[in-house]
N, C-alpha and C positions, 0 to 999 in steps of 0.2 A: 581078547587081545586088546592092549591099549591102543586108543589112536594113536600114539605118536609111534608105537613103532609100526602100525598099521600101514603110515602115512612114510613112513620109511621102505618098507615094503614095496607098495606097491610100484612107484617107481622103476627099482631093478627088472617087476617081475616085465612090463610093460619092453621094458627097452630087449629082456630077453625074447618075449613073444614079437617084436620085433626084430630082431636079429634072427630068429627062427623060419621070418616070411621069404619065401625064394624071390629073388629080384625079377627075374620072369614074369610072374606072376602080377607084376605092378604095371607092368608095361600099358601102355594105349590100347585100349580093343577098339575104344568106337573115335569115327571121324565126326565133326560137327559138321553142318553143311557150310556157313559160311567160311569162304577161302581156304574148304579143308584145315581148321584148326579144330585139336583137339578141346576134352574138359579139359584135362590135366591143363595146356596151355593156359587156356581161357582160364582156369582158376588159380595159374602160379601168378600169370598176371591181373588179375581181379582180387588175389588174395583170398579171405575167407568171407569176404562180401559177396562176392561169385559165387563159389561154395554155396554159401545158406542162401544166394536168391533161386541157387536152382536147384537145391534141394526143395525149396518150401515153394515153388513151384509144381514138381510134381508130385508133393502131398507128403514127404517126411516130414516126421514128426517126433517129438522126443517127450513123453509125457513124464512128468517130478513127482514124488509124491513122496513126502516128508511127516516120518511117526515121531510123537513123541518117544521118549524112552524115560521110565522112570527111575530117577537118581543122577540122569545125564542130564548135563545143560546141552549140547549136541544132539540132535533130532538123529536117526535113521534115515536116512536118503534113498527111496528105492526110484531108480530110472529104468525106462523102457520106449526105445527105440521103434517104434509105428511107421514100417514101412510098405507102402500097396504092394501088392501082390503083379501089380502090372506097372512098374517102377520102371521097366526097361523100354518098355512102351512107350511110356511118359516122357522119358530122358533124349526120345527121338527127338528130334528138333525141325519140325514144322515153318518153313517160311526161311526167314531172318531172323533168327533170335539175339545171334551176336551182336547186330547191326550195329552200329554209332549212332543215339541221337545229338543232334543238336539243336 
């Protein structure tokens, strides 16, 4: 399959496997402890800086690893998402984490 219609693709497929997710399903399961705010909160308002510190916090990880291909100037990209086995352990939130410093 050529890239470009590769790259055409996958887009649709993405927004249909999204529209496929039941919205239930997205909701808050866990509290943070401080002031009762959730992730979700904590990471609409942090953005995706939030996000990736407390992902990489408790140990996600996303390993690249790029083949050549011969006759292609475009490498093969294969990724793979390294998540502990005790992630939800991790994600508990011990102390203050949300705190404010200043």
């Amino acid at each position: 399959m050529r890239l470009s219609v590769l790259a055409e693709k996958m887009p649709a497929d993405l927004v249909k496997q999204l529209e496929a997710i039941d919205p239930e399903s997205t909701r808050d399961r866990w509290v943070a402890v401080h002031k009762g705010r959730t992730f979700r909160s904590q990471w609409e308002e942090g953005g995706t800086e939030a996000m990736a510190a407390d992902l990489l916090r408790v140990g996600v990880k996303c390993r690249i690893k790029r083949t050549k291909v011969k006759g292609i100037r475009a490498p093969h990209i294969h990724t793979k998402l390294l998540i502990p086995r005790d992630v939800r352990d991790r994600l508990l939130l011990k102390g203050d984490d949300f705190a404010e410093t200043h």
